[in-house]
C-alpha positions in Angstrom: 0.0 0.0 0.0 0.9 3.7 -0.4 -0.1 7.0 -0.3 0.2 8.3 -3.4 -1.3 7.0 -6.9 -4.3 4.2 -6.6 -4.9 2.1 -3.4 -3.8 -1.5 -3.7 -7.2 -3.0 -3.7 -10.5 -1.6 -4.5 -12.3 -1.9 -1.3 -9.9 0.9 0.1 -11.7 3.9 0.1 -9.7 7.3 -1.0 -11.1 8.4 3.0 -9.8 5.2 4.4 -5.9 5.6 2.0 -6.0 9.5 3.5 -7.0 8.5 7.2 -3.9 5.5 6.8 -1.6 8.2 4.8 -2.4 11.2 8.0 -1.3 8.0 10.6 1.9 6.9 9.2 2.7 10.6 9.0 2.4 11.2 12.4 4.6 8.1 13.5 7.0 9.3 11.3 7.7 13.0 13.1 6.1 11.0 16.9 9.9 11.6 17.7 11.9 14.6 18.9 15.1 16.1 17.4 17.2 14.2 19.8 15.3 10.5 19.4 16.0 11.2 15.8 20.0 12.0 15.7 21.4 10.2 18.6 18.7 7.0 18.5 21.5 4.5 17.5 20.8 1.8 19.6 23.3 -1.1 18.9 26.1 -2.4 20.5 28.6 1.2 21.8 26.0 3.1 20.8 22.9 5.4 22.4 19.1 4.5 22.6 16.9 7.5 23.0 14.2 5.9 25.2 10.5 8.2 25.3 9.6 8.3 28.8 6.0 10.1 27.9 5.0 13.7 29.3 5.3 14.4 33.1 5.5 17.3 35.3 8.6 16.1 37.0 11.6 14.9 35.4 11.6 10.9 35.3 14.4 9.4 37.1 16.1 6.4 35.4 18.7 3.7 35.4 19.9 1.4 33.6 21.9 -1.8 34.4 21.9 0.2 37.9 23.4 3.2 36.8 21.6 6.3 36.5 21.0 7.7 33.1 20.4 11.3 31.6 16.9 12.4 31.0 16.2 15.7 29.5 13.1 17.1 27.1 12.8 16.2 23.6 12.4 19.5 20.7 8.4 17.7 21.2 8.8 18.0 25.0 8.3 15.1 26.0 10.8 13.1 28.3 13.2 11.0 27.4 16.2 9.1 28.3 19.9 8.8 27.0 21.2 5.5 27.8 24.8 4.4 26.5 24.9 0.9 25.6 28.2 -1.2 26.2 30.2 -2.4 23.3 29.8 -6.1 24.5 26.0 -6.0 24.8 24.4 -9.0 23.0 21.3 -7.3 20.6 18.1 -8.8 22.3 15.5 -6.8 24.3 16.6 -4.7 27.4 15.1 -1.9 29.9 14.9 1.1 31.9 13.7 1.2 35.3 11.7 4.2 35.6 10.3 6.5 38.8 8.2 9.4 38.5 5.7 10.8 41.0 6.4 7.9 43.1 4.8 5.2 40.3 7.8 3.2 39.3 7.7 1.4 35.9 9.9 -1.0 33.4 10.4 0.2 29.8 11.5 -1.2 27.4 14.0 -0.8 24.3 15.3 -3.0 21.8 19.3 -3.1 21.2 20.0 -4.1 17.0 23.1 -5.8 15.6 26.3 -4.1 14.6 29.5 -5.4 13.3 32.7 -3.6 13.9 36.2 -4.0 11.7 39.7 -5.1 12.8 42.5 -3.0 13.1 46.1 -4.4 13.1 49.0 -1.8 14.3 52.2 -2.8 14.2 54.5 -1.1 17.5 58.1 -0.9 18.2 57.9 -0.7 22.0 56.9 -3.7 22.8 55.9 -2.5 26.6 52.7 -0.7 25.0 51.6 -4.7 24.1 52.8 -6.3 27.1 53.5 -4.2 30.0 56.2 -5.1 32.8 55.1 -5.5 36.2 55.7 -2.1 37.0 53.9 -0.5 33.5 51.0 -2.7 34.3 50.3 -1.8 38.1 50.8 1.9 37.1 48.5 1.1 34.6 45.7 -0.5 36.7 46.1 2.4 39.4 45.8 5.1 36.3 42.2 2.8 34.7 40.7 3.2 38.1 40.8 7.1 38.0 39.3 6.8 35.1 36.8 4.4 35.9 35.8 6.8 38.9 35.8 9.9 36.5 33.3 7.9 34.2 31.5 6.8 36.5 30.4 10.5 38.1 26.9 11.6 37.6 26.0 15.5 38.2 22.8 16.7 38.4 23.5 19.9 36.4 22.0 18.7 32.1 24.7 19.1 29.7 24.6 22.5 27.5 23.8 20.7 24.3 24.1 16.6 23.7 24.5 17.2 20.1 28.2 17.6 20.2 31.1 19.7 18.5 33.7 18.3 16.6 37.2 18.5 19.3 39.7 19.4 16.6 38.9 21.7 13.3 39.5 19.5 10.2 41.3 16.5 10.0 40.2 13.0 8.9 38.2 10.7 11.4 40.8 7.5 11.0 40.8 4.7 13.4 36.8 4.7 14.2 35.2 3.5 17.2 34.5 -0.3 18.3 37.3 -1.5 16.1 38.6 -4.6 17.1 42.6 -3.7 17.6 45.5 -6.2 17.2 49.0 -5.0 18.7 51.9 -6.9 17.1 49.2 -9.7 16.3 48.1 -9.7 19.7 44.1 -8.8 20.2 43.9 -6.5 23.0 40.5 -4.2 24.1 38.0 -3.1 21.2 38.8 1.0 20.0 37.4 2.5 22.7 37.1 6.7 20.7 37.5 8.0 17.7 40.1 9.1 16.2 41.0 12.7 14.0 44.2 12.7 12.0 45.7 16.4 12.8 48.6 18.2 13.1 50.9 18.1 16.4 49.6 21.5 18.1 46.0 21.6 16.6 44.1 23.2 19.3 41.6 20.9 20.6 38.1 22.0 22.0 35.3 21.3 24.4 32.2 20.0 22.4 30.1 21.5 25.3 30.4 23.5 28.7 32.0 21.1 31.6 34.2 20.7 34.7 37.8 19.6 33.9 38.2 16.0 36.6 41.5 14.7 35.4 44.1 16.2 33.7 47.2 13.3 34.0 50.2 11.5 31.7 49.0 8.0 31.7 51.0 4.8 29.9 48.8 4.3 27.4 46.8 7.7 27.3 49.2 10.3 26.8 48.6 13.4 28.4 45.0 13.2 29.2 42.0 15.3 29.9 38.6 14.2 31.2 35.4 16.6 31.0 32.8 16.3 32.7 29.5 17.4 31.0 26.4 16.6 33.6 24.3 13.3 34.1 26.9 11.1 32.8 28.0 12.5 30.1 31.9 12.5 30.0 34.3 12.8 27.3 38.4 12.4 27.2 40.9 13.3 25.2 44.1 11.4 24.8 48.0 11.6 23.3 48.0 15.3 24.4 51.1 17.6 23.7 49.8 20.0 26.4 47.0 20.7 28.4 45.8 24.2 28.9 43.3 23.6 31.9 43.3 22.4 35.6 41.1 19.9 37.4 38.1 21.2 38.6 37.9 24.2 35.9 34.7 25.2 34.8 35.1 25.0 30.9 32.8 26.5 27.8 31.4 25.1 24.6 34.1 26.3 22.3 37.6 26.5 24.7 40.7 25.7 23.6 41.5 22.6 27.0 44.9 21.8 25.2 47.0 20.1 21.9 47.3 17.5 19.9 50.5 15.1 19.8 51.3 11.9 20.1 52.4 10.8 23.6 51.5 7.4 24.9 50.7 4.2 22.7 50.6 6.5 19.7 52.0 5.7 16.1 52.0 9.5 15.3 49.9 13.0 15.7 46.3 12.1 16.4 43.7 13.0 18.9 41.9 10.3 20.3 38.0 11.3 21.8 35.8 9.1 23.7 32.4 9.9 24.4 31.3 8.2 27.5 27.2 7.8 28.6 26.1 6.4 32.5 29.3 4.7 32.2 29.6 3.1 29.1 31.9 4.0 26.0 29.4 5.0 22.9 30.7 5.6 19.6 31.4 9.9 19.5 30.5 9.8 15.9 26.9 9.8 16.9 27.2 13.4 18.6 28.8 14.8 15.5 26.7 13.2 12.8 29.1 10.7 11.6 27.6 7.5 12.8 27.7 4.5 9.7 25.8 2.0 10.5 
């Protein structure tokens, strides 16, 4: 059937095709700006959950974590949830509270298959770390950890994101699954841009500077945090230009590109991080292949 040209059948009144035509219409514009752009919900990626209309902001978790809620452009609530990159596709939920009623929702998480990467290093320590590198390591993932898992109150300036770095190719993209000397190690955890040593890099959105370190792998490294959940770093650093706790806004040089760490050259490496789970930053900048 369609809505343009002669029903399929004749018992289909023109009223009947118009009244079908006016309902698929509406379901197609039912969701807000945001459902629309950042509704990727596979495997590292986001799914924009509608929560319905309320006078009180619903408050939600998921997997135990809590998860951003704001207002849609058609006001109603919904809710941002990052989805891990090891999630098996299959039906999961929210657990909703507003006004004291609690309630389960529903959302469905779709297949997604990611590349390989293989990268060929001549340390050999950034593939297997000595006992030293790797409890330096382990004491520099829990910072992290912590710093992804924070969750402020305050709702981030704008969820559609800037780009970090002006220009630049996106290379290594997120969820790749990254070989080391022929050695598998973690899944690409960011994305990648492809700039000069010294591009100024950018906060994608007003936030509170948490870490600012040299890690082994990292680089010099900057964490911002953006409100309910939503965190982003910023790895292989030259230089960092702010200090933890510093209130930053959308649009502020935080520091450089280079190539410190387990890099192979200039690069700046962006993760996007969502009630504690890595999502693929491509979404926020309207990049996302599916």
């Amino acid at each position: 059937m369609f809505c343009f040209g002669r029903p399929v059948t004749e018992m289909i009144t023109r009223a009947g095709v118009a009244a079908l035509c006016l309902l698929m219409a509406g379901a197609v514009h039912a969701q807000g700006y945001v459902a629309r752009t950042l509704g990727k919900p596979v495997p590292g990626g986001v799914a924009v959950v509608a929560l319905g209309e309320s006078q009180l902001a619903p408050t939600v978790r998921y997997e135990g974590k809590p998860v951003l809620v704001m207002r849609d452009s058609d006001q109603q609530w919904v809710a941002l949830a990052g989805i891990d990159l090891k999630t098996s596709p299959g039906t999961k939920s929210l657990k909703v509270s507003v006004d004291g009623q609690a309630r389960t929702v529903p959302f469905e998480v779709r297949a997604k298959r990611y590349k390989e990467q293989h990268i060929k290093l001549k340390n050999q320590s950034y593939v297997n770390p000595d006992p030293a590198q790797q409890a330096r390591f382990e004491r520099e993932y829990k910072a992290q950890i912590a710093a992804y898992g924070q969750f402020r109150p305050d709702l981030p300036s704008n969820v559609m994101l800037d780009r970090p770095v002006d220009g630049g190719r996106l290379s290594s993209p997120f969820g790749l699954r990254r070989f080391f000397n022929g050695e598998e190690r973690n899944a690409h955890s960011g994305l990648d841009f492809a700039v000069p040593k010294g591009t100024p890099v950018k906060a994608p959105a007003d936030g509170v500077v948490t870490i600012v370190d040299d890690y082994f792998f990292n680089g010099k490294t900057i964490f911002l945090d953006h409100g309910q959940g939503l965190v982003t770093m910023y790895c292989h650093l030259s230089a960092a230009e702010v200090q933890v706790g510093q209130t930053v806004q959308r649009g502020q040089v935080i520091g450089k590109v280079g190539s410190t760490g387990r890099a192979t050259g200039p690069h700046l490496h962006w993760n996007v991080s969502l009630n504690g789970n890595r999502v693929d930053p491509a979404i926020f900048i309207g990049a996302f292949e599916p």
